[in-house]
C-alpha positions as CSV (number, residue, x, y, z in Angstrom):
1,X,-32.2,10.9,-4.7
2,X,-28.7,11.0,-4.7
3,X,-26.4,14.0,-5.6
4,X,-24.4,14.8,-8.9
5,X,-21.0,15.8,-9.2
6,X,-18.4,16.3,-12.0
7,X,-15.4,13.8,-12.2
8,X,-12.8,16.9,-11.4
9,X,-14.4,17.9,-8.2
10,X,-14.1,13.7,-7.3
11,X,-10.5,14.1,-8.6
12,X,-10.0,17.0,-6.0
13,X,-12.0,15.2,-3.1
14,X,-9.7,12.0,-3.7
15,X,-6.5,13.5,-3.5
16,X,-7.3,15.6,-0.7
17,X,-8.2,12.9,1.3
18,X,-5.0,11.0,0.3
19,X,-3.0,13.6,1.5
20,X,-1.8,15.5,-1.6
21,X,-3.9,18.5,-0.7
22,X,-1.5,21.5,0.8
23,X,0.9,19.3,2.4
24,X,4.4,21.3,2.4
25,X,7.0,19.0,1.3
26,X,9.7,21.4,1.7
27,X,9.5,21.2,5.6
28,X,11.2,18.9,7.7
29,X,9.5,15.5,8.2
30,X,9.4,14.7,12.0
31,X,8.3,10.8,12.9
32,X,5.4,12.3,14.1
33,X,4.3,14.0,10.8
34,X,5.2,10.3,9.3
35,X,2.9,8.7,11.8
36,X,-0.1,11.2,11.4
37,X,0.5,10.1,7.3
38,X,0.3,6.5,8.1
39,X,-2.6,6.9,10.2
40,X,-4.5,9.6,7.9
41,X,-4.1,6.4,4.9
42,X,-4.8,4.0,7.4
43,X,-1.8,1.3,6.0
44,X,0.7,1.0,3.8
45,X,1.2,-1.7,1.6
46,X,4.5,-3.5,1.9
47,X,5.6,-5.5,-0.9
48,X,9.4,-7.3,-1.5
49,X,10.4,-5.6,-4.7
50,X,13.4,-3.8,-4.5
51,X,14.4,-2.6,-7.9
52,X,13.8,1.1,-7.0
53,X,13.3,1.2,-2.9
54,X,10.6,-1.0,-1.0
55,X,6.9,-0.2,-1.5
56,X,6.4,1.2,1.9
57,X,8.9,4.2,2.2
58,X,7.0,5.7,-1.2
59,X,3.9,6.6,0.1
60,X,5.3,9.0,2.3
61,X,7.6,10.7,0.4
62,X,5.2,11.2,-2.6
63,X,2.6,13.4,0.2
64,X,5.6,15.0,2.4
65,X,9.0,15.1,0.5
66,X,12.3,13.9,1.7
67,X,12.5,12.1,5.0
68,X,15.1,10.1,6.6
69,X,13.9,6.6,6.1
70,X,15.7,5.2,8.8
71,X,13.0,6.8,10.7
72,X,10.5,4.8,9.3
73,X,12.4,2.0,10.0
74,X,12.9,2.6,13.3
75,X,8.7,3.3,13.8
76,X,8.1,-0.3,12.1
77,X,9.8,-1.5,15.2
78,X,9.9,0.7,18.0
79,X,8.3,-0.1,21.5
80,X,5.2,0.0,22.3
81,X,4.2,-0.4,18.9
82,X,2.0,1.8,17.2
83,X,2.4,-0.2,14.2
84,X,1.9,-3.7,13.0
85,X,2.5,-5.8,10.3
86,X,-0.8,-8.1,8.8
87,X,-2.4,-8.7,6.1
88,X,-4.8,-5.6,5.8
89,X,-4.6,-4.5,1.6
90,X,-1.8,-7.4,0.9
91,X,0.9,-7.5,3.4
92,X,0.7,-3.6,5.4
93,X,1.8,-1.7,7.7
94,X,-0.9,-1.1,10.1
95,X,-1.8,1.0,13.3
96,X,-2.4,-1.3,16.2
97,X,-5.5,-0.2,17.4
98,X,-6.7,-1.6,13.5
99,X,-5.8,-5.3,15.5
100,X,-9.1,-6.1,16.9
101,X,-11.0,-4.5,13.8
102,X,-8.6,-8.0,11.7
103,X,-9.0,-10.8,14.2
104,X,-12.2,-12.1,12.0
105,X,-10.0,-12.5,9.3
106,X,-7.6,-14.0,11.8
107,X,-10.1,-16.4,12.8
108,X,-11.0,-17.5,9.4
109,X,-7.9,-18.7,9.4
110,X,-7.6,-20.7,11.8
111,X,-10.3,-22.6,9.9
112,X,-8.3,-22.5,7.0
113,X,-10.5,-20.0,5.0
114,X,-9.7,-17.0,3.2
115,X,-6.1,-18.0,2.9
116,X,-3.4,-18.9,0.3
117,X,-4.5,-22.7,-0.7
118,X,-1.0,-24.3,0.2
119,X,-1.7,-23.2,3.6
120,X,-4.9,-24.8,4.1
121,X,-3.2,-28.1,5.1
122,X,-1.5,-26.3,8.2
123,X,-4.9,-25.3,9.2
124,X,-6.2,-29.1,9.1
125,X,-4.1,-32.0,8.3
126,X,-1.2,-30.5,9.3
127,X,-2.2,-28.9,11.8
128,X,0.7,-30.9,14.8
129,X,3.4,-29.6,12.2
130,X,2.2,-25.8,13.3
131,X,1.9,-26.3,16.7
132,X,4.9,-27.6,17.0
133,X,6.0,-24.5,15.1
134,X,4.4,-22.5,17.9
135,X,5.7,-24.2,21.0
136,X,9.5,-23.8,19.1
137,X,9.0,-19.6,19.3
138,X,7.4,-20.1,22.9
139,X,10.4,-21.7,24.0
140,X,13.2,-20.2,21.7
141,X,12.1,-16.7,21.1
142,X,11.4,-15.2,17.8
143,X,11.9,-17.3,14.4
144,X,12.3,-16.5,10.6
145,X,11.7,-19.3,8.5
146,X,16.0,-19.0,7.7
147,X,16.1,-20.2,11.0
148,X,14.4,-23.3,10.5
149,X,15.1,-24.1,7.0
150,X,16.6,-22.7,3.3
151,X,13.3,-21.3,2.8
152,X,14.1,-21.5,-0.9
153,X,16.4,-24.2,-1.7
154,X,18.0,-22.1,-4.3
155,X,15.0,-22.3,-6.3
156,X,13.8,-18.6,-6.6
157,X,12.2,-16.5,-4.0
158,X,8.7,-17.8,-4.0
159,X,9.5,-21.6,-3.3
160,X,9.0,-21.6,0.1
161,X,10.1,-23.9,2.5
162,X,7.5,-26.5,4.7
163,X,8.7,-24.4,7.4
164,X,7.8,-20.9,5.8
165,X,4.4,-22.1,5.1
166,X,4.0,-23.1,8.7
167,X,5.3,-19.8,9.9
168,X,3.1,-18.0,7.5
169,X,-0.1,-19.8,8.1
170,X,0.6,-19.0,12.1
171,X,1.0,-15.3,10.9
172,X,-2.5,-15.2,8.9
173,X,-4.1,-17.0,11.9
174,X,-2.7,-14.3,14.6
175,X,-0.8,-17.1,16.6
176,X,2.3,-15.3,15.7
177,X,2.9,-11.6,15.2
178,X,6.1,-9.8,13.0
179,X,8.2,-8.6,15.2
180,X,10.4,-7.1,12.1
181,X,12.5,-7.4,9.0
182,X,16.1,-8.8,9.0
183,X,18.5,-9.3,6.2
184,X,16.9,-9.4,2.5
185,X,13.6,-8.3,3.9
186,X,12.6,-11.4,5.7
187,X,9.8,-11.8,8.3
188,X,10.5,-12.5,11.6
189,X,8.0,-13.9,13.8
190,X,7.4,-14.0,17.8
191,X,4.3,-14.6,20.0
192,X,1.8,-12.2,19.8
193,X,2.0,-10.8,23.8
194,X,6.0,-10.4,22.9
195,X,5.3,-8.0,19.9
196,X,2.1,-6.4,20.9
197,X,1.4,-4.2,23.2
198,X,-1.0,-5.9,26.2
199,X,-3.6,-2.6,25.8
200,X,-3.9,-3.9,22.7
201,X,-4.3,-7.3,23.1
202,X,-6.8,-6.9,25.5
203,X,-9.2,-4.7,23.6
204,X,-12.3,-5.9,23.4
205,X,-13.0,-8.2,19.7
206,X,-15.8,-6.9,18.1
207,X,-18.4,-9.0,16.2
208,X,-17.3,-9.4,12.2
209,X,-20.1,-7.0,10.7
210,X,-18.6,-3.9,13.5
211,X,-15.2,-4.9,12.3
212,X,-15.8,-4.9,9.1
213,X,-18.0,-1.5,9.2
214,X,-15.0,0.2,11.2
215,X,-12.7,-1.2,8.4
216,X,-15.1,0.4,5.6
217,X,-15.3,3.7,7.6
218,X,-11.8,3.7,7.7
219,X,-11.3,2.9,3.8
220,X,-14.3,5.8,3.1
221,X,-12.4,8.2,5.2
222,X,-9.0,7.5,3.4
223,X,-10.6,7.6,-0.1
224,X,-13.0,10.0,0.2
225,X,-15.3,9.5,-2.7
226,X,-15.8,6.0,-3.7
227,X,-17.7,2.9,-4.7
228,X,-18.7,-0.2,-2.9
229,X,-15.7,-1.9,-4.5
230,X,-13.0,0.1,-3.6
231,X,-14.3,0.2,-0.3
232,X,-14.4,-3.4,-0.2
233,X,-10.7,-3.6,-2.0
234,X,-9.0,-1.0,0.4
235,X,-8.8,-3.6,3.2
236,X,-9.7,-6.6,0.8
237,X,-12.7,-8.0,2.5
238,X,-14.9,-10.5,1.3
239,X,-18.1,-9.1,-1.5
240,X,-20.0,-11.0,0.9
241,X,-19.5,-9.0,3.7
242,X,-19.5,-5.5,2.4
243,X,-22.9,-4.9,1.3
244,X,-24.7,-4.7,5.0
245,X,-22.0,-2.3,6.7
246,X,-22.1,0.1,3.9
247,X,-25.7,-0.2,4.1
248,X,-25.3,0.9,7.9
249,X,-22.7,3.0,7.2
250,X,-25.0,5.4,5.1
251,X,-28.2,5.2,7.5
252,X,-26.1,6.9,10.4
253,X,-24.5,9.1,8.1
254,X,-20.8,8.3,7.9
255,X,-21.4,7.9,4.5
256,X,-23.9,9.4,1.8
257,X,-24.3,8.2,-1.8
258,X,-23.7,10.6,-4.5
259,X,-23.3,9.8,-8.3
260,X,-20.2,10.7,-10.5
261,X,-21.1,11.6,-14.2
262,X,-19.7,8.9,-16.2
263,X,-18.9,6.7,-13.2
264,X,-21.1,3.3,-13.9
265,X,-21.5,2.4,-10.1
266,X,-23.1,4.8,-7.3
267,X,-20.8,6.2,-5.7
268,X,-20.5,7.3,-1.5
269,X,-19.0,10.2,-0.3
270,X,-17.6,10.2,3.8
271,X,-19.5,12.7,5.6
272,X,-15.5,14.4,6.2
273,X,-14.6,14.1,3.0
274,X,-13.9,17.9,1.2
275,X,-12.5,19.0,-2.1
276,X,-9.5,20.6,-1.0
277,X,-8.8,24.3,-2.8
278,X,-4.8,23.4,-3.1
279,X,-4.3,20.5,-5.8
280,X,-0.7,21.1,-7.3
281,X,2.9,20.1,-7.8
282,X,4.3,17.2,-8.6
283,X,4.7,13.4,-7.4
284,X,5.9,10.0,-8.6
285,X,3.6,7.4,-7.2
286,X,4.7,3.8,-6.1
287,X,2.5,1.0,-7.8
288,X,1.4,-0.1,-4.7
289,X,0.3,3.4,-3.6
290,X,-3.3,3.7,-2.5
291,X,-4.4,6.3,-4.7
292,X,-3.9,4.0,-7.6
293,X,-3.7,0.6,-6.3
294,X,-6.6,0.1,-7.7
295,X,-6.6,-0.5,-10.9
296,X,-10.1,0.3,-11.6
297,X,-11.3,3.7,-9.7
298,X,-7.7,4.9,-11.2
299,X,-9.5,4.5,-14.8
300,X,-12.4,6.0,-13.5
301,X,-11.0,9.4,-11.5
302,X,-7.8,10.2,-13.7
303,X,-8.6,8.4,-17.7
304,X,-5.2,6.5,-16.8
305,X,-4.9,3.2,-17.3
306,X,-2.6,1.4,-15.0
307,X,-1.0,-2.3,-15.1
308,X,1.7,-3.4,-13.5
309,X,4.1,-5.4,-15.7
310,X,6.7,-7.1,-13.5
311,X,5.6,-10.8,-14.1
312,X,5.0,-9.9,-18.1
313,X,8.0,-11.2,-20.3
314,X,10.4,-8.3,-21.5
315,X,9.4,-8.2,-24.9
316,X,5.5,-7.8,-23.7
317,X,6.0,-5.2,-21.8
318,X,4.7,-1.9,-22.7
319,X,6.0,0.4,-20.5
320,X,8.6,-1.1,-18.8
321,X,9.2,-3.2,-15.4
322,X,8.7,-1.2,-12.8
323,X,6.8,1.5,-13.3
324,X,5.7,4.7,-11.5
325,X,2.6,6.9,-12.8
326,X,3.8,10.9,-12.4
327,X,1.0,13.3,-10.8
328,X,0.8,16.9,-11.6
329,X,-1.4,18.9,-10.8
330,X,-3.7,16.8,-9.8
331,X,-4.0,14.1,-13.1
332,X,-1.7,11.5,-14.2
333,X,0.3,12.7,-17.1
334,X,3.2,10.2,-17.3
335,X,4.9,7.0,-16.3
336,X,8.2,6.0,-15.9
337,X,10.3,2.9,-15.3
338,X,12.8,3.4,-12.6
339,X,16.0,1.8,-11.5
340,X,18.4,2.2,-8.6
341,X,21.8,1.3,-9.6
342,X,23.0,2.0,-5.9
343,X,26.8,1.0,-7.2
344,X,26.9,3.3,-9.7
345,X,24.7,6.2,-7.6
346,X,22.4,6.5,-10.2
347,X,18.7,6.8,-10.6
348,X,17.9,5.2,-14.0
349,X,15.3,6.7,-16.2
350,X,14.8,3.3,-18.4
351,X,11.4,4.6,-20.3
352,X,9.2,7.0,-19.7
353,X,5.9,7.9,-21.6
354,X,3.6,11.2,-21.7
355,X,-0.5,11.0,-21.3
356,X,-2.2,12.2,-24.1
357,X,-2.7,16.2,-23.1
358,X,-0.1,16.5,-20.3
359,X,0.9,19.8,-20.2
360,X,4.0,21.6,-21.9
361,X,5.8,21.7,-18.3
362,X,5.8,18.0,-17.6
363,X,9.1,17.0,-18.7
364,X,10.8,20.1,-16.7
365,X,8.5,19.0,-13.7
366,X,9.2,15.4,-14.0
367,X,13.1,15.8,-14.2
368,X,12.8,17.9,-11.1
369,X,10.7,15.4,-9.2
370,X,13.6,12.7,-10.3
371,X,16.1,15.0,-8.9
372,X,14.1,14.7,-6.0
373,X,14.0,11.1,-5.7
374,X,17.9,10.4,-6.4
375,X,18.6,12.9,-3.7
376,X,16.1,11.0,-1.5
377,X,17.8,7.5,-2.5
378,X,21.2,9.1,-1.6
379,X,21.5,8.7,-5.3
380,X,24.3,11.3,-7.2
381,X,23.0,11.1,-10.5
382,X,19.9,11.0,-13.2
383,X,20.8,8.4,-15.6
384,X,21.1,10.8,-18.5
385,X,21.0,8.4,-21.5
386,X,17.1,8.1,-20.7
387,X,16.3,11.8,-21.1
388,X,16.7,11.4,-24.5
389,X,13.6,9.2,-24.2
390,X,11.8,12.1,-22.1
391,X,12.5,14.0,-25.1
392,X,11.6,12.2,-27.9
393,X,8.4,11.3,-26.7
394,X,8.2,15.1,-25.6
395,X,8.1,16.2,-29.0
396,X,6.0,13.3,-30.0
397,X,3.5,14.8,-27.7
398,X,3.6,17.9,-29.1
């Protein structure tokens, strides 16, 4: 029969195992300390939105504090690689020896499942139009889709180009490989042997259940506690093919079932997974970070939920476009919409909205934390219009 434990020690074993458990984010943050944090989440989501910083440099700074993130940049791309870019939970960075574990999914592909649906035609019936694509970066050397065509035809950023969707169906299938990021954040895409390195290449491709029970291990380890559903979400795999490796995945003891009270679905546990003694201090969290990009479990561990609002209209919005929840402590106990204005050198504190029963120090905390981040961002100032709004909502709390 399985175990019981209480939501807060499932609070303290998540967070631990996301990397908020004594990490010292006063201490200089080599690229090898950045590395170890990639590797200890196992990705990190990349998404295009700029309106604050991209989605990938927040991770790291939320766990270890201010870094230089021209280092980051210059791991995203440095050679050998020890760091790819593929679809793993949305687009992510991802260690290379995760390559063989994704080459299923690459497959698939190829066979035009488990992709975008205006893709499917370069899998099939369109098929001469991507080859083609793929003998032009076998001959020329690598591509962006700007190369080929205006991959928007002034239309807004998510009109793509017959060119793009080319490109980006030879990406899902693992034809092509990023080799990095130029300009306004754009793709840029080579053979794989050019990006890759050959170890890697050469590693042996393991059959889809292995893969996919490495890639599950790999979630449990990074989550610590969780259900079958965020272990299937952390590296989006199919419902289909989730049930038999976690089934596996328990008989030799990587992971054991437990129950959370007031959690609705069983719940497993890693067999390295402990609830460290040291939950504190603060952190703003990006939306795409893994502790809470799932919606769902970040209902279930923390009572907080999370939507993200970007494609509602303005005037639906509820707590703004862009926003960050603020941890403390170990719970959620605010979230704030953020804005770089890098003209004026100003983080802008556009709303911002206390949890019911966040404690009397969170508005002093959070203001610290945004200090923080503008120093981070190479930002001068705190919009201070907005802390008005920290206020008023302060004393509303109270």
């Amino acid at each position: 029969m399985a175990s019981e434990i209480s939501p807060a020690e499932a609070r303290r074993i998540a967070l631990t195992a996301q990397g908020f458990n004594a990490q010292d984010r006063e201490a200089i943050v080599t690229p090898a300390r950045l590395r170890r944090t990639i590797a200890q989440l196992g990705l990190l989501q990349i998404d295009s939105v700029n309106v604050l910083v991209r989605a990938h440099y927040l991770p790291l700074f939320s766990r270890l504090g201010s870094y230089e993130r021209d280092v980051l940049d210059q791991i995203m791309v440095e050679r050998p690689k020890r760091f790819f870019e593929y679809w793993g939970h949305e687009a992510s960075l991802l260690p290379v020896d995760c390559h063989p574990l994704l080459r299923w999914r690459m497959e698939r592909a190829r066979r035009g499942n488990g992709i975008w649906r205006q893709l499917e035609p370069f899998a099939t019936a369109r098929r001469g139009e991507s080859d083609a694509m793929l003998a032009r970066i076998a001959a020329e050397g690598p591509l962006a889709a700007s190369d080929v065509a205006s991959a928007a035809a002034g239309r807004g950023m998510w009109v793509w180009s017959e060119a793009k969707h080319a490109l980006e169906w030879l990406f899902w299938a693992g034809l092509v490989a990023a080799t990095h990021r130029r300009g306004s954040f754009e793709r840029v895409y080579d053979l794989p042997e050019r990006v890759l390195p050959r170890k890697v290449l050469d590693l042996h491709t393991p059959p889809d259940v292995d893969a996919q029970r490495e890639l599950i291990a790999r979630a449990a380890r990074a989550l610590g506690i969780a259900t079958a559903d965020d272990l299937r979400d952390y590296y989006r795999l199919p419902a289909s093919d989730t049930a038999l490796p976690i089934r596996q995945l328990v008989e030799d003891g990587t992971l054991r079932p437990v129950r959370v009270r007031g959690w609705r679905q069983d719940a497993y546990l890693h067999r390295d997974a402990r609830a460290g003694r040291r939950i504190a201090g603060p952190a703003l969290l990006s939306p795409f970070d893994p502790l809470v990009w799932h919606r769902g479990r970040t209902e279930r561990l923390f009572g907080f939920r999370y939507r993200l609002e970007i494609y509602t209209p303005r005037h639906k919005r509820e707590h703004g476009y862009y926003v960050l929840p603020f941890l403390l402590d170990g719970a959620l106990v605010a979230r704030v919409d953020l804005k770089a204005d890098r003209r004026a050198g100003t983080l802008i504190l556009l709303q911002a909205t206390l949890e019911p029963g966040a404690p009397q120090n969170t508005i002093d905390a959070l203001l610290e934390e945004l200090r923080r981040m503008a120093t981070w961002l190479d930002l001068e100032h705190v919009g201070t219009e907005p802390l008005d709004i920290i206020a008023a909502a302060g004393s509303a709390h109270r």
